[in-house]
C-alpha positions as CSV (number, residue, x, y, z in Angstrom):
1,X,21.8,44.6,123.0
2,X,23.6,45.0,119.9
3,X,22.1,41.7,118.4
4,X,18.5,43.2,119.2
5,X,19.7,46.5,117.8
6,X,21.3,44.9,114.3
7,X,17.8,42.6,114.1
8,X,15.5,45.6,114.7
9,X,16.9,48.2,113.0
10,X,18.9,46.7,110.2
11,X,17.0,43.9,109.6
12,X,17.8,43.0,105.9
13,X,21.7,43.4,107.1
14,X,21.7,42.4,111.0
15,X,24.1,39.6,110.4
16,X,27.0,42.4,109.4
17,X,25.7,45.1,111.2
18,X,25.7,42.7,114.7
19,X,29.5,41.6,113.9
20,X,30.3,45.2,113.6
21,X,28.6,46.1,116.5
22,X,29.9,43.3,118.7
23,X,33.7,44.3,117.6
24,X,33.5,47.5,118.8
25,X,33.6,46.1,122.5
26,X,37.3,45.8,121.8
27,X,37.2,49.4,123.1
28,X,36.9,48.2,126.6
29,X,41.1,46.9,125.6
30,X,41.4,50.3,127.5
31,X,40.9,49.0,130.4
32,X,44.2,47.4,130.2
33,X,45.5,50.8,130.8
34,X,44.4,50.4,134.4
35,X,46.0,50.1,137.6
36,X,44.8,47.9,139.0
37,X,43.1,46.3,135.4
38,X,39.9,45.2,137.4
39,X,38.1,47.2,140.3
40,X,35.2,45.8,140.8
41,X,33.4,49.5,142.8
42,X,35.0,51.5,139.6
43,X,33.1,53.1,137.4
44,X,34.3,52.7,133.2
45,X,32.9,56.3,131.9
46,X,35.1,58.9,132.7
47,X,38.3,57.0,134.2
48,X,39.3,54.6,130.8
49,X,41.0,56.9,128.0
50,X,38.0,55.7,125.4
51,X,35.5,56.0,127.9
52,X,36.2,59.8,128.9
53,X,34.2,62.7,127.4
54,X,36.3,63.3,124.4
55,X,35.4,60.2,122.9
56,X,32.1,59.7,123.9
57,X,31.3,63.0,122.2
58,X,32.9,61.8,119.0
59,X,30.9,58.4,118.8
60,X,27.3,59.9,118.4
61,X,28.7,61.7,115.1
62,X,29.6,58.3,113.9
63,X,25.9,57.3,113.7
64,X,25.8,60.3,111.4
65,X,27.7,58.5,108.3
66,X,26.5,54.9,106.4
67,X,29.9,53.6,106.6
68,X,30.4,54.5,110.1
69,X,26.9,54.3,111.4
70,X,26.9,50.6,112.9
71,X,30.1,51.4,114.5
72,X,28.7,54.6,116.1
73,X,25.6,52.4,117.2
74,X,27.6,49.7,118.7
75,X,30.3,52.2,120.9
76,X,26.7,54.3,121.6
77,X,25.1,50.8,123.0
78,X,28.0,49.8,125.1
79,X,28.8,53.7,126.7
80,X,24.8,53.7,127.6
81,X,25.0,50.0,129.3
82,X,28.7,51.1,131.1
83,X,26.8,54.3,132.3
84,X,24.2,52.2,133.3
85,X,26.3,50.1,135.2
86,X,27.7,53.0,136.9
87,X,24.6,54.2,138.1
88,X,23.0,50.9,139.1
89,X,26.7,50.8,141.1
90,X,25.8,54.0,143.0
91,X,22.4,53.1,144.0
92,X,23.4,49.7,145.5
């Protein structure tokens, strides 16, 4: 998803803007934080510290800001796919 987002949206800079976006899925490191680290029925959003309302609040306002905006985009990417997950989870 963030390769189709960097090539569709910022076209004449998708190389950087996909390498931006893919780093920012170092924020699932928080799931290190776990016990256990993997639990296959849990759902990310709202249990891992960068996953919790605070922070998902804060990475929307990132999309606000050039220098700040493909980092926004790629933390808003993989919070929608994780809540995804979640409720694809619940319905199976």
């Amino acid at each position: 998803m963030p390769l189709a987002a960097a090539w569709l949206i910022w076209r004449a800079k998708w190389r950087q803007a996909a390498i931006v976006m893919l780093a920012t899925m170092a924020v699932d490191l928080d799931h290190l934080l776990a016990t256990p680290i993997f639990e296959p029925d849990r759902c990310s959003i709202g249990f891992h510290p960068l996953h919790r309302l605070p922070a998902l609040a804060v990475y929307p306002l990132l999309l606000a800001h050039p220098l700040t905006r493909w980092v926004g985009a790629g933390l808003c990417i993989h919070m929608a796919l994780d809540g995804l997950d979640c409720v694809v989870m619940r319905l199976g």
